[in-house]
C-alpha positions as a Python dict, from the first residue, in 0.01 Angstrom:
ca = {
    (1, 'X'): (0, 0, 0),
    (2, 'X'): (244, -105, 257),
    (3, 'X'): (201, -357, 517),
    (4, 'X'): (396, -372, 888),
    (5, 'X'): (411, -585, 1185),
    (6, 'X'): (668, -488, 1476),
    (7, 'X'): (839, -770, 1580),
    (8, 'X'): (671, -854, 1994),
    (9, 'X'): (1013, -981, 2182),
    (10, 'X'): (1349, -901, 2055),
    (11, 'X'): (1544, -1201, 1974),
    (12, 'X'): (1222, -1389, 1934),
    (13, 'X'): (1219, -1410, 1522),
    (14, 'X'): (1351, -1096, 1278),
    (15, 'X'): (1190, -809, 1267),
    (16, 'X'): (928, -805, 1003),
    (17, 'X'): (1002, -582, 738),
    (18, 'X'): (762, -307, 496),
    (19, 'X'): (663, -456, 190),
    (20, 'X'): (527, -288, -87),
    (21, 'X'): (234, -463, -243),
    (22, 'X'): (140, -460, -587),
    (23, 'X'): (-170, -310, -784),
    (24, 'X'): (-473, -479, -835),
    (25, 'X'): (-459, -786, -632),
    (26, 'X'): (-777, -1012, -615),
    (27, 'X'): (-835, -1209, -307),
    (28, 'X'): (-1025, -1585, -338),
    (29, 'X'): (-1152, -1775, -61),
    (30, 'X'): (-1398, -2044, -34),
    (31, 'X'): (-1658, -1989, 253),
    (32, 'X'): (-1821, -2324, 494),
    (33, 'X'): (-2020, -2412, 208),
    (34, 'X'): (-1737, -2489, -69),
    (35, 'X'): (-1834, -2152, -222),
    (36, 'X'): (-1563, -1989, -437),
    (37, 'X'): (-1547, -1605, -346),
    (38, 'X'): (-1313, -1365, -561),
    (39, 'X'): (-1300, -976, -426),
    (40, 'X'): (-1031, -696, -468),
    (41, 'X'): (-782, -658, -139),
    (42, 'X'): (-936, -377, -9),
    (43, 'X'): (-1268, -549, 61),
    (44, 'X'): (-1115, -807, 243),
    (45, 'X'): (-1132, -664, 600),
    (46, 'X'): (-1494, -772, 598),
    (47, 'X'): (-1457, -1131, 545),
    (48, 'X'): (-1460, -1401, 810),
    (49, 'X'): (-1185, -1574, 754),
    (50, 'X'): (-1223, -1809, 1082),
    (51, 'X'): (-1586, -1913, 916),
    (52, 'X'): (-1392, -2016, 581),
    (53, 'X'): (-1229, -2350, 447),
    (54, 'X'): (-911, -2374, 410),
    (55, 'X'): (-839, -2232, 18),
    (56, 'X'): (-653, -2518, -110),
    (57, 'X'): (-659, -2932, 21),
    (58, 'X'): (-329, -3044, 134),
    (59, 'X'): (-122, -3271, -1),
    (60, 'X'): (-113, -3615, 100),
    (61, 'X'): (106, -3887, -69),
    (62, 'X'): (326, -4179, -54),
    (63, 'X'): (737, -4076, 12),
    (64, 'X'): (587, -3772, 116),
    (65, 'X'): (891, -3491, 232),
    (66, 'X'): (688, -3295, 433),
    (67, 'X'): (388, -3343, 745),
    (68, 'X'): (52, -3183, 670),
    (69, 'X'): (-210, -3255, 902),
    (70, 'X'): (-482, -3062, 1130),
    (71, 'X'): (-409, -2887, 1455),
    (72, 'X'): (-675, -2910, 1735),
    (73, 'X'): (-653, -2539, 1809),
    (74, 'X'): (-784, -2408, 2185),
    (75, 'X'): (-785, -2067, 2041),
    (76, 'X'): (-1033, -2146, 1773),
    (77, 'X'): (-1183, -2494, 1954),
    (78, 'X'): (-1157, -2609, 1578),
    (79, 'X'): (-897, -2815, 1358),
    (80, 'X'): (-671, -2545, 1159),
    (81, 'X'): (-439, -2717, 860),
    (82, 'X'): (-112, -2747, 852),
    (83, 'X'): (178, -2813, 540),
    (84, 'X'): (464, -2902, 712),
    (85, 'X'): (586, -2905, 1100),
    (86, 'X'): (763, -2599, 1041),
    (87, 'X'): (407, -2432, 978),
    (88, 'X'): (276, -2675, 1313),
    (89, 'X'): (562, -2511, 1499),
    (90, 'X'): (427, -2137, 1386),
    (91, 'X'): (80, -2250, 1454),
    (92, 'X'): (157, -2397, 1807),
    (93, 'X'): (300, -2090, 1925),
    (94, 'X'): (37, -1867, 1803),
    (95, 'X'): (-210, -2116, 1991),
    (96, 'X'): (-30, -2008, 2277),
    (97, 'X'): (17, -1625, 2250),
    (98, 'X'): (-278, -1456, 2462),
    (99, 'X'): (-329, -1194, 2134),
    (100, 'X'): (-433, -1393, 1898),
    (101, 'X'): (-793, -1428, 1903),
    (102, 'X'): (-867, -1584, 1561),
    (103, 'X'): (-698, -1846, 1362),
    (104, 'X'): (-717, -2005, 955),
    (105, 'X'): (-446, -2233, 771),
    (106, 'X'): (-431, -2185, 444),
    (107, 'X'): (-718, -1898, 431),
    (108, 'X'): (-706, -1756, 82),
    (109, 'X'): (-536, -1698, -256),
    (110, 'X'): (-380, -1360, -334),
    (111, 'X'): (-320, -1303, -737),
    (112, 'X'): (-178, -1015, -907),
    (113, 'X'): (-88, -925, -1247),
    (114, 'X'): (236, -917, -1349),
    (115, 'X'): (456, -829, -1627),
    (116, 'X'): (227, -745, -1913),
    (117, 'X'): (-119, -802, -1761),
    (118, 'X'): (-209, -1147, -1961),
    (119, 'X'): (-57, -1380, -1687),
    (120, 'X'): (-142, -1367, -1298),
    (121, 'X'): (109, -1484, -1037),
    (122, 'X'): (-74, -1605, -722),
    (123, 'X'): (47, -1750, -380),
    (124, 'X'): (-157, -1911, -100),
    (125, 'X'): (-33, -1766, 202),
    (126, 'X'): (37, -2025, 537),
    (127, 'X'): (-221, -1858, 833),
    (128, 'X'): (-368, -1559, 879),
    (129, 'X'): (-401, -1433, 1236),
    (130, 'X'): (-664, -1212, 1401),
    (131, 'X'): (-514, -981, 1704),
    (132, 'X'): (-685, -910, 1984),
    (133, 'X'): (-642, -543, 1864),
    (134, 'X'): (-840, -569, 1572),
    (135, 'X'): (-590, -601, 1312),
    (136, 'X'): (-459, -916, 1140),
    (137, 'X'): (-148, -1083, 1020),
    (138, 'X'): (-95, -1301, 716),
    (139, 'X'): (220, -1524, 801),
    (140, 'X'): (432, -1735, 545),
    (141, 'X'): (649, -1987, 726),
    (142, 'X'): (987, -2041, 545),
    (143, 'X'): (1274, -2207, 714),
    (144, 'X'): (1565, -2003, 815),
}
């Protein structure tokens, strides 16, 4: 399965490149009611992810490097988290951009098996964000 997103404005940010995912990924979320939720990739277009919880709690600690925290978002006229400013910055600016009609911070886990099938690795991407066209991008912010 590969996965693309043209970059909108050139110069904006690098183009997004194909990436080729691996087989067998599961997909967990928790829904409004603290429910745990594991499904296969495929089956993931249903979901809500706007009506979910965010999939993990952020961190929050004394000496603390990094700024989590909850955006008031006028897209989804509901708090979306936030792990760091970097991620605020990304989250601002899709606030802002007409086409995005849905938005969730930390929606859901991805795992996949790797090397020999007895271990999993797994990664909780940053936002997901609906499109006013129907599709939807899952966005990890990493500094340049």
């Amino acid at each position: 399965m590969t996965n693309r997103l043209d970059a909108a404005e050139p110069g904006a940010h690098p183009p997004v490149a194909d990436v080729d995912l691996p087989e067998g990924i599961q997909l967990a979320f928790t829904d409004d009611r603290d429910r745990r939720h594991v499904l296969d990739l495929e089956d993931a277009a249903a979901v809500d992810f706007g009506q979910s919880r965010p999939f993990r709690k952020l961190p929050a600690y004394r000496g603390q490097r990094s700024f989590p925290g909850w955006w008031w978002s006028v897209t989804t006229r509901s708090h979306v988290a936030y792990e760091s400013w970097l991620e605020r910055h990304h989250l601002i600016e899709a606030d802002r951009d007409a086409r995005v009609i849905g938005i969730a911070g930390q929606p859901f886990e991805l795992a996949w098996p790797r090397g020999n099938g007895k271990k999993s690795a797994r990664h909780v991407p940053d936002f997901l964000f609906r499109l006013l066209d129907g599709r939807c991008v899952v966005t990890d912010c990493r500094p340049g």
